[in-house]
C-alpha positions as semicolon CSV with decimal commas, in nm:
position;residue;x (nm);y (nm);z (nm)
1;X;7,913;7,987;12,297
2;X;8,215;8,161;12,109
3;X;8,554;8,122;12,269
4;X;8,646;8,480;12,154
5;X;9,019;8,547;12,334
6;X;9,053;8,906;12,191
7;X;9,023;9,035;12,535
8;X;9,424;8,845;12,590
9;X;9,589;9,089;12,326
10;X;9,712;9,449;12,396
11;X;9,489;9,737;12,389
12;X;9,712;9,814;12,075
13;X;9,638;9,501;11,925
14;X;9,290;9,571;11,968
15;X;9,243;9,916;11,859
16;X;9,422;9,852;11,556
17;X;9,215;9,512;11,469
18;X;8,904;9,753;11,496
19;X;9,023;10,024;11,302
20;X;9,120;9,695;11,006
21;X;8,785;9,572;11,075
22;X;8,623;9,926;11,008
23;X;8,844;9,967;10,718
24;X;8,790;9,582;10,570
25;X;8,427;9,689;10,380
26;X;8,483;9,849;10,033
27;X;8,176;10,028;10,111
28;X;8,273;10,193;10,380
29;X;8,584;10,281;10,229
30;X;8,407;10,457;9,901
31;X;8,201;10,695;10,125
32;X;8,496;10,776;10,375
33;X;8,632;10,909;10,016
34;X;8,301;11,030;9,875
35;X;8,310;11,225;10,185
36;X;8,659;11,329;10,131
37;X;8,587;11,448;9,790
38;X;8,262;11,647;9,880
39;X;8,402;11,716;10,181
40;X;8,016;11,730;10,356
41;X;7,735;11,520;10,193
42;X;7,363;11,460;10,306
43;X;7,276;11,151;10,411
44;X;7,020;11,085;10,133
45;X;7,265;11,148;9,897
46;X;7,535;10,924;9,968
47;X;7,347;10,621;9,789
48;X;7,289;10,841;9,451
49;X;7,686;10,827;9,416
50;X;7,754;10,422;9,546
51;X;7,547;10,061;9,369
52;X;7,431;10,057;9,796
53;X;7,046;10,078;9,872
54;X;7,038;10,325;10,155
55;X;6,959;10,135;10,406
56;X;7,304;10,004;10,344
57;X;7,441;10,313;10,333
58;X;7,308;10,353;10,641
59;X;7,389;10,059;10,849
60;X;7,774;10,136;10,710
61;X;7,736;10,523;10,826
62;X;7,633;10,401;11,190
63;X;7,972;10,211;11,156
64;X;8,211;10,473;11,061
65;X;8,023;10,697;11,292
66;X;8,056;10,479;11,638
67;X;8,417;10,452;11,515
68;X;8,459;10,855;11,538
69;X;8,573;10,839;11,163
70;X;8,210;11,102;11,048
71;X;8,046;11,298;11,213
72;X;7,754;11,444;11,128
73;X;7,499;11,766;11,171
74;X;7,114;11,733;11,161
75;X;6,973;11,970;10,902
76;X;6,554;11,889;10,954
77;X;6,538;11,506;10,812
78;X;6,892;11,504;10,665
79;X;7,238;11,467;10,841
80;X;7,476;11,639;10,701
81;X;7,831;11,404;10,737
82;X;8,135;11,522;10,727
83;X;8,493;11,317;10,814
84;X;8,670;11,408;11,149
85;X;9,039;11,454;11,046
86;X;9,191;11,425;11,362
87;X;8,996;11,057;11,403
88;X;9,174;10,989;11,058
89;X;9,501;11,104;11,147
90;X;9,505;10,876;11,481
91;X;9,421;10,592;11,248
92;X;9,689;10,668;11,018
93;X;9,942;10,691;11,277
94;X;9,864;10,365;11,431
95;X;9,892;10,196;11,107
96;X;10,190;10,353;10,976
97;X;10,354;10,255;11,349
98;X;10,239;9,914;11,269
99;X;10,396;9,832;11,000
100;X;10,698;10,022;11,013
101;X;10,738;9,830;11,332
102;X;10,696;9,454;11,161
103;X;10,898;9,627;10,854
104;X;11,211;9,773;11,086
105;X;11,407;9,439;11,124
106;X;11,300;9,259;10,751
107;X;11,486;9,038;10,634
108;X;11,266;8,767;10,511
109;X;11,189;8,779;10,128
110;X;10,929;8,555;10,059
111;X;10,893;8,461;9,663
């Protein structure tokens, strides 16, 4: 049994743990900007451009993609992914309001 107490922060606190979380795999963060480069890719071609085997590639798209951060269109076998912007510019927002909030009052410097 885990004695997991993230249910006692803020919703805040939360969402912006999750969005770390997503953000806290280097993998994840080459295809969001893989994706931002090609601006769509297939799914089967997302591994030709990262050292991920794709069922990697995979289990790191499902991630980004119950997140809200791709979304995706199904082309026969392939999905084609492309980023949701607006998802991206919540996420930036809550991060930039994080830490100019812990950065508004600084007057610690730390050596």
């Amino acid at each position: 049994m885990t004695n997991n107490k993230s249910d006692e922060f803020s919703i805040r606190q939360q969402e912006i743990a999750a969005v770390a979380r997503l953000l806290s795999h280097p993998a994840r963060l080459a295809i969001i900007e893989l994706i931002a480069e090609k601006k769509e890719i297939r799914t089967g071609n997302i591994s030709d451009y990262l050292p991920l085997s794709r069922t990697t590639v995979s289990q790191h798209l499902e991630e980004l993609r119950k997140m809200g951060v791709i979304c995706g269109s199904i082309d026969g076998l392939k999905i084609h992914y492309c980023l949701d912007q607006n998802k991206l510019k919540v996420m930036q927002e809550m991060l930039t309001t994080f830490f100019n909030s812990a950065l508004s009052d600084f007057n610690c410097v730390c050596d």
